[in-house]
N, CA, C and O atoms as a GROMACS GRO file, in nm:
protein
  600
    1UNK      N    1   3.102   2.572  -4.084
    1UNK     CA    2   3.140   2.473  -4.182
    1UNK      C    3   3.087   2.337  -4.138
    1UNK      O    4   3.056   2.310  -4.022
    2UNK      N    5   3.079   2.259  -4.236
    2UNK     CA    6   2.987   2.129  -4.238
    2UNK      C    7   3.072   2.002  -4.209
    2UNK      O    8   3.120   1.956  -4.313
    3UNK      N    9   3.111   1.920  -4.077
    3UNK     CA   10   3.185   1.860  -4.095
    3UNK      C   11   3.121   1.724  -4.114
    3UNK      O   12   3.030   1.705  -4.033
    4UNK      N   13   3.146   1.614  -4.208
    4UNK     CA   14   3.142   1.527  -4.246
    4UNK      C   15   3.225   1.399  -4.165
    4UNK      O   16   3.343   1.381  -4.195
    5UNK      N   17   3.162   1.310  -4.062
    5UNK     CA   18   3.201   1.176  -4.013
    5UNK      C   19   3.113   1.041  -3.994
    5UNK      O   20   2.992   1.032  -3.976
    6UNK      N   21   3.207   0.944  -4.004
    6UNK     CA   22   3.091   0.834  -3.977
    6UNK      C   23   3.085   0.802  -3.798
    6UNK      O   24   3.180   0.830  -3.724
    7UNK      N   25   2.984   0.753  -3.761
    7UNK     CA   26   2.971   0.750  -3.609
    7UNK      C   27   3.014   0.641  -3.532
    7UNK      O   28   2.925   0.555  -3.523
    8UNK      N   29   3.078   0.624  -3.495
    8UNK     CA   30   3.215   0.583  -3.427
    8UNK      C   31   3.169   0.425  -3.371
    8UNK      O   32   3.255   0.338  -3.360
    9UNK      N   33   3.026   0.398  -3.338
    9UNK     CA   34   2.938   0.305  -3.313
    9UNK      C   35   2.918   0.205  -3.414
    9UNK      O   36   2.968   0.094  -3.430
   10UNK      N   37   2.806   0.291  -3.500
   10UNK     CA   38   2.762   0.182  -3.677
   10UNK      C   39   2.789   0.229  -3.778
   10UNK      O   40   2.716   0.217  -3.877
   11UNK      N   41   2.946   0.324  -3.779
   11UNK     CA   42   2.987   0.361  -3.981
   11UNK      C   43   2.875   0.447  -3.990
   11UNK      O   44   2.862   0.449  -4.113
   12UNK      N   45   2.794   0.512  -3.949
   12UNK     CA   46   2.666   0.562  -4.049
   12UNK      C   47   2.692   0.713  -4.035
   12UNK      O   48   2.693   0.780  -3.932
   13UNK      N   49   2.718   0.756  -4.182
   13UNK     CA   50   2.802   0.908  -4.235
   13UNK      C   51   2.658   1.000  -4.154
   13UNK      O   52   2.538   0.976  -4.166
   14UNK      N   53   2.713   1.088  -4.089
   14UNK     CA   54   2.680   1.140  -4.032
   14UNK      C   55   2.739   1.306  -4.103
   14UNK      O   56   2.841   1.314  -4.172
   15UNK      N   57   2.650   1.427  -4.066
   15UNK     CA   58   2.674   1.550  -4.084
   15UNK      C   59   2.653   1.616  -3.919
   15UNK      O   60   2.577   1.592  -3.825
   16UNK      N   61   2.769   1.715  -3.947
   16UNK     CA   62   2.788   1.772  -3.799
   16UNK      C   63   2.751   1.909  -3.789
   16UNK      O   64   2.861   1.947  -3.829
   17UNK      N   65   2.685   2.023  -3.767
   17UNK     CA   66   2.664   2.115  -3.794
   17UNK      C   67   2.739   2.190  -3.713
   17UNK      O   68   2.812   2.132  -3.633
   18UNK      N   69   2.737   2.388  -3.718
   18UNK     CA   70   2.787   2.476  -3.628
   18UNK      C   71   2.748   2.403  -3.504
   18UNK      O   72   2.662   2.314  -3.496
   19UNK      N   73   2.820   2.451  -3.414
   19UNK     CA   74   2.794   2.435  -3.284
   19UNK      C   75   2.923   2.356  -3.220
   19UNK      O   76   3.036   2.351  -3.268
   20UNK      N   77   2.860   2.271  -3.055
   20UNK     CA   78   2.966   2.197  -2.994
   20UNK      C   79   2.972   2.042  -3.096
   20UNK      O   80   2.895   1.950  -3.067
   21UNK      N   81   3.056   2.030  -3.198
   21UNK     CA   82   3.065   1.895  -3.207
   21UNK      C   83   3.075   1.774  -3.119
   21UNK      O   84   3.026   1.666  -3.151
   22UNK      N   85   3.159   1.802  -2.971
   22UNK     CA   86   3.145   1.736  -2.868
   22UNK      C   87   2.959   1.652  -2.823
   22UNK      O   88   2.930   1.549  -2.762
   23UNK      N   89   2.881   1.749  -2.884
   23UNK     CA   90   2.730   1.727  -2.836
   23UNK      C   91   2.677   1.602  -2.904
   23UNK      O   92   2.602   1.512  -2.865
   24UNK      N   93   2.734   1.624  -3.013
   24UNK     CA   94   2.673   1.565  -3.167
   24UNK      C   95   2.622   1.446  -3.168
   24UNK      O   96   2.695   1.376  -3.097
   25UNK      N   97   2.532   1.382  -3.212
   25UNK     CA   98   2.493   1.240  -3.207
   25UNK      C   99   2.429   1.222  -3.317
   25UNK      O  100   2.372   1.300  -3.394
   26UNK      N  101   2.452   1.049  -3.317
   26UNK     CA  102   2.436   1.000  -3.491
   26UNK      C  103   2.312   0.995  -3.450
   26UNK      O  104   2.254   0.979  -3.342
   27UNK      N  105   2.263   1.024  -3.644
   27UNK     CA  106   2.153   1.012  -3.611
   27UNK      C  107   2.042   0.906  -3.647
   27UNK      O  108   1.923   0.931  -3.665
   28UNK      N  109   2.108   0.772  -3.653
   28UNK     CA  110   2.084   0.595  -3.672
   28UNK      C  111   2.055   0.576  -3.562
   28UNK      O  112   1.940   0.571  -3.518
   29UNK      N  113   2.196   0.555  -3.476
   29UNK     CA  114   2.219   0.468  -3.356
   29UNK      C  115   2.208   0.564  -3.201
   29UNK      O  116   2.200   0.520  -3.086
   30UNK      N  117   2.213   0.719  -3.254
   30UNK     CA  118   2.190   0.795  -3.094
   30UNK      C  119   2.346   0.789  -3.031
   30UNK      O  120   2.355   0.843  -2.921
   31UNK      N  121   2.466   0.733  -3.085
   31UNK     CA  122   2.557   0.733  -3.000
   31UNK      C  123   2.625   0.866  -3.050
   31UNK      O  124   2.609   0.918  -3.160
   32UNK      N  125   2.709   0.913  -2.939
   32UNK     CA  126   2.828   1.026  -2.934
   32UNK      C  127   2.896   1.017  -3.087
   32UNK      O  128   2.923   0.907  -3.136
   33UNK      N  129   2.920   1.126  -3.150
   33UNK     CA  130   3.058   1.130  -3.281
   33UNK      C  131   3.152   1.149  -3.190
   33UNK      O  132   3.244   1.075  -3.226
   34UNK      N  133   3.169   1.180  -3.135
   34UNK     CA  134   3.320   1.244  -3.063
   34UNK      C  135   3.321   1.220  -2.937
   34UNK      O  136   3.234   1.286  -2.879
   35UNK      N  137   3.400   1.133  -2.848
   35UNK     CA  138   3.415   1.068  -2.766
   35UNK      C  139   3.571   1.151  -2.696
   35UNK      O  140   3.603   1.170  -2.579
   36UNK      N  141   3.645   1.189  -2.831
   36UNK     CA  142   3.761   1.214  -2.723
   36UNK      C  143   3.882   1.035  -2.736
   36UNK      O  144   4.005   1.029  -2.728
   37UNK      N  145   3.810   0.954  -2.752
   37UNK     CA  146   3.884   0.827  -2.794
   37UNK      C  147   3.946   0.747  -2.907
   37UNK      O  148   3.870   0.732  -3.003
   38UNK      N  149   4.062   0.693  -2.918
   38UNK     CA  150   4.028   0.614  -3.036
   38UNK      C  151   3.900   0.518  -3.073
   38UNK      O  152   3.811   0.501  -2.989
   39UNK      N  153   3.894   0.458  -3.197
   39UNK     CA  154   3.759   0.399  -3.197
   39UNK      C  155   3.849   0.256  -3.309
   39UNK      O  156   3.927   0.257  -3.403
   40UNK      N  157   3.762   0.123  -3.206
   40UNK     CA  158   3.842   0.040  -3.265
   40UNK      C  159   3.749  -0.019  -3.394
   40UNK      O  160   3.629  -0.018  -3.367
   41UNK      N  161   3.778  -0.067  -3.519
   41UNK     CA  162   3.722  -0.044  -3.621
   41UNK      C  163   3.789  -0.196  -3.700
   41UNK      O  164   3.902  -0.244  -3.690
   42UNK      N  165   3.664  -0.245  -3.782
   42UNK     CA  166   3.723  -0.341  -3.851
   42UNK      C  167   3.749  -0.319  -4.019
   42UNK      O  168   3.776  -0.204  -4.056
   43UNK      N  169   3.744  -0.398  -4.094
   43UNK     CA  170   3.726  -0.332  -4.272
   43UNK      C  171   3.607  -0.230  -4.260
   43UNK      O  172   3.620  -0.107  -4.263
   44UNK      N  173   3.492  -0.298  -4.246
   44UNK     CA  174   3.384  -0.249  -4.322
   44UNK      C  175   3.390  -0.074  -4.228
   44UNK      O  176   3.373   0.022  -4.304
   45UNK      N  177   3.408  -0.046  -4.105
   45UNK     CA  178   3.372   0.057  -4.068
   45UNK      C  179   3.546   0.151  -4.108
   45UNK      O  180   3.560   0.272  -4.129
   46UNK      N  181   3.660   0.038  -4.106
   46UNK     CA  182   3.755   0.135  -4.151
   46UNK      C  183   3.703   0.224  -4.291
   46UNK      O  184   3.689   0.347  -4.297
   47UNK      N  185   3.678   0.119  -4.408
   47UNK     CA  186   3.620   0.166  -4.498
   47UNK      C  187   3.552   0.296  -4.528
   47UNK      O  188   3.575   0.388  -4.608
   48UNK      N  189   3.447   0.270  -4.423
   48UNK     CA  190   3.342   0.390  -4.400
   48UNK      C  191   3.406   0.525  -4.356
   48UNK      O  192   3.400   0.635  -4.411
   49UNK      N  193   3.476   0.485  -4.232
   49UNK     CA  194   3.516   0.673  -4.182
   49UNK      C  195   3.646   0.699  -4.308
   49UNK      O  196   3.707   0.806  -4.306
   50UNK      N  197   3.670   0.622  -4.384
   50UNK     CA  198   3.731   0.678  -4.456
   50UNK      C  199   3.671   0.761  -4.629
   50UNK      O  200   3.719   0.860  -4.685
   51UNK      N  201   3.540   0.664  -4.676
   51UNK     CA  202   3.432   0.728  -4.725
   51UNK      C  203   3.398   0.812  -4.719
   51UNK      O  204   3.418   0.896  -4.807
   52UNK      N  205   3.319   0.840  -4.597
   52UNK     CA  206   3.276   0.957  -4.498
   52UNK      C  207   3.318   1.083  -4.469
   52UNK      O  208   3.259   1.190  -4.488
   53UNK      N  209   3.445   1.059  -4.412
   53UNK     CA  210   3.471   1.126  -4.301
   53UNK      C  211   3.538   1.303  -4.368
   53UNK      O  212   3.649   1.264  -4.405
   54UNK      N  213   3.537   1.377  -4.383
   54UNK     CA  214   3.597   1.510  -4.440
   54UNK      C  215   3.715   1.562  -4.330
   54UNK      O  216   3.820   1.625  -4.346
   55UNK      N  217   3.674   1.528  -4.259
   55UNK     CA  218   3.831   1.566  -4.171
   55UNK      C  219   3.951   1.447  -4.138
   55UNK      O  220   3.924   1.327  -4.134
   56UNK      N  221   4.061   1.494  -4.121
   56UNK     CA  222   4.135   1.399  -4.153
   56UNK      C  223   4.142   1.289  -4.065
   56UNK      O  224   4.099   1.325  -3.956
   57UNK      N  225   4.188   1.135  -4.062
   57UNK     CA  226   4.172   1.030  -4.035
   57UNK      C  227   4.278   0.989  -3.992
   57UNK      O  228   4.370   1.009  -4.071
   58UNK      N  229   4.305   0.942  -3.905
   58UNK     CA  230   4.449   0.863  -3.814
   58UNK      C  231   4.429   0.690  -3.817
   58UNK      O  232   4.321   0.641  -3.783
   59UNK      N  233   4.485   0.649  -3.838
   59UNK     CA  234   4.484   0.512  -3.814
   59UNK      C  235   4.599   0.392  -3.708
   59UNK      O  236   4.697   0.331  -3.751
   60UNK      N  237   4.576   0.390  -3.650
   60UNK     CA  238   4.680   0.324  -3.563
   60UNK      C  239   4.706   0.169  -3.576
   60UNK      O  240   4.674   0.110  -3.472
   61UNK      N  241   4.749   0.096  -3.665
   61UNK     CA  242   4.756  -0.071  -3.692
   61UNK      C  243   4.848  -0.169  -3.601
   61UNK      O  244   4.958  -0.215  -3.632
   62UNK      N  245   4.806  -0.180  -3.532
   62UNK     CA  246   4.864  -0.266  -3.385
   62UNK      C  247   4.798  -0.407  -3.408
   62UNK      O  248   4.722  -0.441  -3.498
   63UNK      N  249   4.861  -0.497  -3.280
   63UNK     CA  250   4.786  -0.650  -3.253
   63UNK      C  251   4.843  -0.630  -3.126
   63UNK      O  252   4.944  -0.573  -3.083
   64UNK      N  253   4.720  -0.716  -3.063
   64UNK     CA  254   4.741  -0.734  -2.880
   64UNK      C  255   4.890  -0.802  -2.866
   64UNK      O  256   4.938  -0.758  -2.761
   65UNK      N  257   4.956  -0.865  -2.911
   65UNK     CA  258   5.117  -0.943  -2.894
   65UNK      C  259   5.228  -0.804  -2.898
   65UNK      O  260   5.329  -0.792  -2.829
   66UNK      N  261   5.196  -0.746  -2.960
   66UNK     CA  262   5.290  -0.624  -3.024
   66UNK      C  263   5.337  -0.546  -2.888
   66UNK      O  264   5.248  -0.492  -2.823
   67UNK      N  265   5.466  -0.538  -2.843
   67UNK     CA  266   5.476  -0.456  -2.712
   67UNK      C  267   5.491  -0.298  -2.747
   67UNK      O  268   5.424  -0.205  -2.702
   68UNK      N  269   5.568  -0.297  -2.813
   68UNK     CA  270   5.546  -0.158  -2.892
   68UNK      C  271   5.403  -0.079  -2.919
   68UNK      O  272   5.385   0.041  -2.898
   69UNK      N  273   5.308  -0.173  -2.970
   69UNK     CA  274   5.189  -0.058  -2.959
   69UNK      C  275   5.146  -0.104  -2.873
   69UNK      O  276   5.044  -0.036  -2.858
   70UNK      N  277   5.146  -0.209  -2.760
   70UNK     CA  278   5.052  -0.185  -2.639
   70UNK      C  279   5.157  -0.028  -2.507
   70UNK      O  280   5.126   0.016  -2.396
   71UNK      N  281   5.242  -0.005  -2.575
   71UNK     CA  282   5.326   0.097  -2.505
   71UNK      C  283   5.319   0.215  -2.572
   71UNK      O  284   5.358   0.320  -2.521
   72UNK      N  285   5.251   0.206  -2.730
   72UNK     CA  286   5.192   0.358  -2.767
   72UNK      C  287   5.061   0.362  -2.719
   72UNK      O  288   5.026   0.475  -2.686
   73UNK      N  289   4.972   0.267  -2.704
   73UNK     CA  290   4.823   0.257  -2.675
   73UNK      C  291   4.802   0.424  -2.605
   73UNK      O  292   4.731   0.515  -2.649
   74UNK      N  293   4.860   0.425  -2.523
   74UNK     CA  294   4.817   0.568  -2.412
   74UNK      C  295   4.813   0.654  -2.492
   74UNK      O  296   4.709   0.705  -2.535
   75UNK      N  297   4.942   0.687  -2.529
   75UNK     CA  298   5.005   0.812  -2.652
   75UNK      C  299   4.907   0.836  -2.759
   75UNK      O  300   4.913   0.944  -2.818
   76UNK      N  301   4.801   0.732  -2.799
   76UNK     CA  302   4.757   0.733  -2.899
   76UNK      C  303   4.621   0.757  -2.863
   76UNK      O  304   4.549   0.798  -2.954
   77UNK      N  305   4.564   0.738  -2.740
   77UNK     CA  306   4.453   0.760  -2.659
   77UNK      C  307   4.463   0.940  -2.634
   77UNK      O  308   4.367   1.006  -2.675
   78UNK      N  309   4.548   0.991  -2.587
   78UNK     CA  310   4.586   1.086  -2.533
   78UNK      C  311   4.589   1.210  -2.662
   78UNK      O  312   4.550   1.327  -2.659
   79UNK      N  313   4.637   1.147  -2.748
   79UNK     CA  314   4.645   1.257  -2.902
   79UNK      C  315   4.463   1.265  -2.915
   79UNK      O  316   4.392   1.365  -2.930
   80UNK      N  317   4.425   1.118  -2.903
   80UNK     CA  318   4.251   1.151  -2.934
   80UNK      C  319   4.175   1.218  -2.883
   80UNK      O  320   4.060   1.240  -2.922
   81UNK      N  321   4.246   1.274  -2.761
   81UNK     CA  322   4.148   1.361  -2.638
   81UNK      C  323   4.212   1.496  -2.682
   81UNK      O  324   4.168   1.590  -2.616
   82UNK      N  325   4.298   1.527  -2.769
   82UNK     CA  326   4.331   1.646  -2.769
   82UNK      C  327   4.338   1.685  -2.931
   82UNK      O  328   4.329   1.802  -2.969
   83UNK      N  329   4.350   1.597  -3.002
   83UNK     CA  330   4.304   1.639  -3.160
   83UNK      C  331   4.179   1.606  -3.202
   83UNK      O  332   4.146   1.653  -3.311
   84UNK      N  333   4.057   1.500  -3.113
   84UNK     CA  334   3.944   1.546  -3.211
   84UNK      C  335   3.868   1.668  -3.153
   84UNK      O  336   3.917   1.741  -3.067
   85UNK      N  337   3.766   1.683  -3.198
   85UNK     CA  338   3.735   1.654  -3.386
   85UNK      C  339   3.756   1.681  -3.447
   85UNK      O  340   3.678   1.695  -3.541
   86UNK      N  341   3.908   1.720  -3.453
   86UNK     CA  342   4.008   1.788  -3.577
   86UNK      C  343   4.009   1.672  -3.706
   86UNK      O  344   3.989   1.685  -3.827
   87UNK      N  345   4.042   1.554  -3.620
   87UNK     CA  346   4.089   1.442  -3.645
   87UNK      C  347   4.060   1.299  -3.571
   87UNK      O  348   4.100   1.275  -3.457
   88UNK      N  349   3.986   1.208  -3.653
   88UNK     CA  350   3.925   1.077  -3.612
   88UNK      C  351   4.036   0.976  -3.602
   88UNK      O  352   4.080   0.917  -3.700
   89UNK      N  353   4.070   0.963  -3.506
   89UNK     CA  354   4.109   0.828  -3.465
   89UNK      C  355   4.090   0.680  -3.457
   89UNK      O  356   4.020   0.631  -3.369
   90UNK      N  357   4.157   0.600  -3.558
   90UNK     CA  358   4.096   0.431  -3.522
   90UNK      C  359   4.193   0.373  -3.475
   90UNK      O  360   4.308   0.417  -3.481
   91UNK      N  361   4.159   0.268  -3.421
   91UNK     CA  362   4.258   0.117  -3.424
   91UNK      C  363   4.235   0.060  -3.480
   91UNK      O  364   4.112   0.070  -3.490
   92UNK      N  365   4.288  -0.048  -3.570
   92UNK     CA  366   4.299  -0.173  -3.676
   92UNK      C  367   4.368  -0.263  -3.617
   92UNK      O  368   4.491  -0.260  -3.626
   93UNK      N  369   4.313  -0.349  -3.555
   93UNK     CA  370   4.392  -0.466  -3.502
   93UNK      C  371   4.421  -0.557  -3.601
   93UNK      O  372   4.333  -0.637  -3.632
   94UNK      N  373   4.584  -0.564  -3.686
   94UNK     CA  374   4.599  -0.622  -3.798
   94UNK      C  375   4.580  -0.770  -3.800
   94UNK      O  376   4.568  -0.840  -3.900
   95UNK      N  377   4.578  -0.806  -3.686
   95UNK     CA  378   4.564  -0.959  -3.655
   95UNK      C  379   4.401  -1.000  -3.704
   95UNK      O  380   4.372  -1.118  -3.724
   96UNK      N  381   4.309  -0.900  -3.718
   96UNK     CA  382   4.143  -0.941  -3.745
   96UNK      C  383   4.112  -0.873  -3.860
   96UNK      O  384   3.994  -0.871  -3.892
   97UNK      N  385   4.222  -0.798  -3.954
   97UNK     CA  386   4.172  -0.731  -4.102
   97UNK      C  387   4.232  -0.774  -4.183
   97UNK      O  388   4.326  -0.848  -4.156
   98UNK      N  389   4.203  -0.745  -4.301
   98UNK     CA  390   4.302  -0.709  -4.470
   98UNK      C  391   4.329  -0.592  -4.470
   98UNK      O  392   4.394  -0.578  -4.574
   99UNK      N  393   4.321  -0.474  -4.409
   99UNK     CA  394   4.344  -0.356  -4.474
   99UNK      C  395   4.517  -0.339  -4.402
   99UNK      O  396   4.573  -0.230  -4.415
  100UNK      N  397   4.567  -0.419  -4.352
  100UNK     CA  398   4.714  -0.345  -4.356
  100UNK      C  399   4.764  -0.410  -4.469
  100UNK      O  400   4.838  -0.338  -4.536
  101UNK      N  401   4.744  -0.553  -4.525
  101UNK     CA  402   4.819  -0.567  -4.638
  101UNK      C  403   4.792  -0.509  -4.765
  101UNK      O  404   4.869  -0.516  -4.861
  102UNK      N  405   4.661  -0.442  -4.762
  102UNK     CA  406   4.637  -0.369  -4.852
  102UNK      C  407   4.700  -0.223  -4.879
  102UNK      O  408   4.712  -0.160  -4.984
  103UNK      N  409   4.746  -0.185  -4.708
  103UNK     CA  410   4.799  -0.049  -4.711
  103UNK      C  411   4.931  -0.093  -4.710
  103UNK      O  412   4.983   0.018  -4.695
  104UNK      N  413   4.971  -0.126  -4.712
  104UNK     CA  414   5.134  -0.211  -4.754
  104UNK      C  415   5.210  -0.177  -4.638
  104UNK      O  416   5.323  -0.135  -4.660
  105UNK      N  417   5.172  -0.185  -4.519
  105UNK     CA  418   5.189  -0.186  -4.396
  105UNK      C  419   5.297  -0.322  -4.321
  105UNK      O  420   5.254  -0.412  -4.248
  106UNK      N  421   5.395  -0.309  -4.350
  106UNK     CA  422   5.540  -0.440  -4.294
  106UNK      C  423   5.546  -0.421  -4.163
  106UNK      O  424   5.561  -0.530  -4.106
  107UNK      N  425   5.540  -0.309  -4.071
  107UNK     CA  426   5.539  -0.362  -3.959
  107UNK      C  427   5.425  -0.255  -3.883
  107UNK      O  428   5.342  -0.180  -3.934
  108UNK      N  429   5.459  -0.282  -3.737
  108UNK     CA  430   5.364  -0.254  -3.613
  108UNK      C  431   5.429  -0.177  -3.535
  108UNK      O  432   5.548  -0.205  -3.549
  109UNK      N  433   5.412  -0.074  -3.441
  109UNK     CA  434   5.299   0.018  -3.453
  109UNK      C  435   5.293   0.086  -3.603
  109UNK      O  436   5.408   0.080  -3.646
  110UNK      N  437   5.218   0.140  -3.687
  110UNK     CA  438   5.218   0.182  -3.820
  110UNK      C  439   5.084   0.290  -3.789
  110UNK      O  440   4.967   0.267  -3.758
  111UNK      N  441   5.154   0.408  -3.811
  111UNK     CA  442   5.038   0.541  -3.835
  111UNK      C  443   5.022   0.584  -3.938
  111UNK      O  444   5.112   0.630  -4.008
  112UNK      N  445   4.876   0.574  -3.974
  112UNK     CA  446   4.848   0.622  -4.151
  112UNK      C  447   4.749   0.785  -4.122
  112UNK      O  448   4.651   0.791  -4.049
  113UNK      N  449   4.793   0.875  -4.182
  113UNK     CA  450   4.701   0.941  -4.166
  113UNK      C  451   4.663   0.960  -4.330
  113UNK      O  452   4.737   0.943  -4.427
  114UNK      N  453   4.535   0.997  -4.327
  114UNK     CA  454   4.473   0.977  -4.432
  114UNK      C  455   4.342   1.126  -4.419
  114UNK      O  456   4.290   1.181  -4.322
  115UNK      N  457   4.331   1.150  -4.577
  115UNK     CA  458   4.266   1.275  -4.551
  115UNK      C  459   4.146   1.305  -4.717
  115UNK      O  460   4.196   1.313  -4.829
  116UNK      N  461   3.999   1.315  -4.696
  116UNK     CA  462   3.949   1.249  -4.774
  116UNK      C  463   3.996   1.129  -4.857
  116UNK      O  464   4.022   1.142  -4.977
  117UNK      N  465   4.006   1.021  -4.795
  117UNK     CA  466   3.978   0.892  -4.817
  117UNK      C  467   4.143   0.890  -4.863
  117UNK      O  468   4.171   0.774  -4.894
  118UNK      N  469   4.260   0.979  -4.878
  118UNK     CA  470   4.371   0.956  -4.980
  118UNK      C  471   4.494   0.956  -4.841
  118UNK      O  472   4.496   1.017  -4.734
  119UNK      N  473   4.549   0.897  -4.880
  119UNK     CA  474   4.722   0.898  -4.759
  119UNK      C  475   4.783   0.992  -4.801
  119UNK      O  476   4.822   1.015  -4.916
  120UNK      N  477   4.802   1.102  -4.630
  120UNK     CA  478   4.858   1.195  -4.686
  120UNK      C  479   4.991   1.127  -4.592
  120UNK      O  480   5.072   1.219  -4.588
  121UNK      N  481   5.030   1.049  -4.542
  121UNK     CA  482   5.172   1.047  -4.430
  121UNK      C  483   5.155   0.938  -4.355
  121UNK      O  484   5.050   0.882  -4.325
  122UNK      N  485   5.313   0.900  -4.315
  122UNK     CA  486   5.282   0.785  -4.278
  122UNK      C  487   5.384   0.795  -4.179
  122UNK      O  488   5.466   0.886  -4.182
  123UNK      N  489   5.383   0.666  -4.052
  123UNK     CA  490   5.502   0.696  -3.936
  123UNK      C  491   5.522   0.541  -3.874
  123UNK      O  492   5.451   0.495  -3.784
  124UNK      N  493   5.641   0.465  -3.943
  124UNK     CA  494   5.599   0.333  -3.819
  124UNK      C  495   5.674   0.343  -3.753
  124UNK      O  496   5.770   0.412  -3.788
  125UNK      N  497   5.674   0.267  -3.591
  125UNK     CA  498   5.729   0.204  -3.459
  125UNK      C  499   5.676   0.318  -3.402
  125UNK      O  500   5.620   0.419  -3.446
  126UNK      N  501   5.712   0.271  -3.277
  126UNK     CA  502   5.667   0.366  -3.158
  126UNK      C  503   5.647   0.499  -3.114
  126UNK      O  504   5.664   0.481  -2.994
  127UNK      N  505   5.632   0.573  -3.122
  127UNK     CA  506   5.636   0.726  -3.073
  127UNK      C  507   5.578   0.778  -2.932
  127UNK      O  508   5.470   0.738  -2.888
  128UNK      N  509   5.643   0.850  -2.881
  128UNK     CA  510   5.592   0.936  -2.738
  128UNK      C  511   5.493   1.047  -2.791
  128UNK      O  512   5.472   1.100  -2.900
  129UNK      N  513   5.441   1.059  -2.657
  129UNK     CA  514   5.279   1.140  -2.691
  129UNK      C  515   5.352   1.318  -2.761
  129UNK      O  516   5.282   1.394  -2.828
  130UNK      N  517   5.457   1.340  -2.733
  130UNK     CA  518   5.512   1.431  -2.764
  130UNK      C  519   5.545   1.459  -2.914
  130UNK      O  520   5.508   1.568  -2.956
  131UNK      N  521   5.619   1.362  -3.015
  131UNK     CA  522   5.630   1.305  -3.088
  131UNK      C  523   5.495   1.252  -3.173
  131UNK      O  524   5.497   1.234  -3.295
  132UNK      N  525   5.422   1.238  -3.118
  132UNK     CA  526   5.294   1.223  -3.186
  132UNK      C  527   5.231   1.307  -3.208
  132UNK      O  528   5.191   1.299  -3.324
  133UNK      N  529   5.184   1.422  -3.141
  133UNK     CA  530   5.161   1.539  -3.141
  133UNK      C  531   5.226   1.640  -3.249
  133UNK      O  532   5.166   1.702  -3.337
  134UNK      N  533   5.353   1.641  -3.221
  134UNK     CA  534   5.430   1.664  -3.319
  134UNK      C  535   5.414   1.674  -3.463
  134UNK      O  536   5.393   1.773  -3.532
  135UNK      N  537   5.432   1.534  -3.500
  135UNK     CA  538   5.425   1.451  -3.618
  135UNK      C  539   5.220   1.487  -3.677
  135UNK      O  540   5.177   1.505  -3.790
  136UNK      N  541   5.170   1.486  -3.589
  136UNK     CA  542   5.011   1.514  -3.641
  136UNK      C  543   5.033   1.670  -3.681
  136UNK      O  544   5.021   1.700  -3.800
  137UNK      N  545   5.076   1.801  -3.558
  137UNK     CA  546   5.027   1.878  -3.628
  137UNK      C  547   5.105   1.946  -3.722
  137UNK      O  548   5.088   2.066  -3.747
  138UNK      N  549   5.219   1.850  -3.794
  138UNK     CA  550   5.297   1.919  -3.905
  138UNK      C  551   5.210   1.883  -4.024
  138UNK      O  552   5.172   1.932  -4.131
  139UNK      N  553   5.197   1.776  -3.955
  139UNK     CA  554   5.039   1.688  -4.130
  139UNK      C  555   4.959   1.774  -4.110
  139UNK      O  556   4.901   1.797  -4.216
  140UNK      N  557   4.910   1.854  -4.007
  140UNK     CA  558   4.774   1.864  -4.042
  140UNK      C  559   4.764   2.002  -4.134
  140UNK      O  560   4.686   2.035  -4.223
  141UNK      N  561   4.928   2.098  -4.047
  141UNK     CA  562   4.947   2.216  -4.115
  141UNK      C  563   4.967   2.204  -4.288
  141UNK      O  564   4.926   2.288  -4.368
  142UNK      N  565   5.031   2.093  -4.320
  142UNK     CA  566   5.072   2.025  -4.453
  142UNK      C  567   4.942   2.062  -4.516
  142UNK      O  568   4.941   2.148  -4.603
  143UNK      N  569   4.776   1.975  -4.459
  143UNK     CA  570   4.693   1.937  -4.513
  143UNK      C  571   4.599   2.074  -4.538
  143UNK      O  572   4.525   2.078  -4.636
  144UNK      N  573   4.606   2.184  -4.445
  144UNK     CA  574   4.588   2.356  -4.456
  144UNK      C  575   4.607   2.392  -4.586
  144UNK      O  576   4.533   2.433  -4.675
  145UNK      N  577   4.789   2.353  -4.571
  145UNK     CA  578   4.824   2.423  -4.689
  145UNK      C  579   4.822   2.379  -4.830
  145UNK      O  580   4.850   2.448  -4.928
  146UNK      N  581   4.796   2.289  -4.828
  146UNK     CA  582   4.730   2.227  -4.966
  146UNK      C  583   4.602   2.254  -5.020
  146UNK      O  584   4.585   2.279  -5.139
  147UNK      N  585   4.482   2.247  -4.906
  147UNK     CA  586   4.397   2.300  -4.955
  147UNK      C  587   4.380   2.475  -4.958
  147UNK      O  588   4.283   2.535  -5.004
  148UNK      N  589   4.502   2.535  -4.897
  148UNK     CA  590   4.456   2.720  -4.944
  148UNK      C  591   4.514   2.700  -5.091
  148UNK      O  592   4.490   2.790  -5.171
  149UNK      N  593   4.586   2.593  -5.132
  149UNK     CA  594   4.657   2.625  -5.266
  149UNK      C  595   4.575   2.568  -5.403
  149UNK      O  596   4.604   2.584  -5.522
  150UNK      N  597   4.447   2.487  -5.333
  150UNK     CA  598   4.358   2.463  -5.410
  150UNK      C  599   4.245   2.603  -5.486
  150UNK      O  600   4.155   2.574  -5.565
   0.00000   0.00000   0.00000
């Protein structure tokens, strides 16, 4: 199956073929798709992996002041090393975008997951890596079963 992402470097939609997605590299900029990390992202590239991207999308909306997400930061690092390339990971530092007031986002830490370009779930304040884990793979089973019912 054909997975569809933008490259984590310059937004540029990228196609992933059979094989190790781990290997994969865009093919603009030469950098890694899959790092294993979150990837910190402003409008224009949030935009994009959300354009782009065919597998589902995490978003993490923090600001450096926030103690709460500098105390999920790990948790949220740690889900990225173990759900992609299931699932793309960003940060949105709300302090340098528009897109949390656009996602109607009131407070911080705020997890959007999102799945071709649409919100499927949402989770704010803090969570343990346990709890995060959690909370992802009930969405993701959610997002299975929606599309076998398509």
């Amino acid at each position: 199956m054909t997975l569809l992402t933008a490259c984590p470097a310059c937004a540029t939609g990228n196609r992933v073929g059979d094989g190790d997605p781990h290997a994969a590299k865009c093919g603009r900029c030469g950098a890694k798709l899959f790092t294993g990390a979150p990837v910190d992202v402003d409008d224009a590239a949030f935009a994009a992996h959300l354009k782009v991207s065919s597998m589902p999308v995490l978003v993490d909306v923090w600001a450096p002041w926030c103690g709460p997400c500098r105390m999920m930061a790990p948790n949220f690092a740690a889900a990225a090393g173990q759900f992609e390339p299931r699932v793309r990971f960003l940060k949105l530092n709300a302090d340098e975008t528009q897109a949390p007031a656009k996602l109607g986002v009131r407070g911080i830490p705020a997890l959007i997951l999102f799945h071709e370009g649409r919100e499927i779930d949402r989770h704010a304040g803090l969570v343990s890596a346990a709890q995060l884990g959690a909370w992802l793979n009930s969405a993701l089973n959610n997002i299975q079963t929606m599309e076998h019912q398509l």
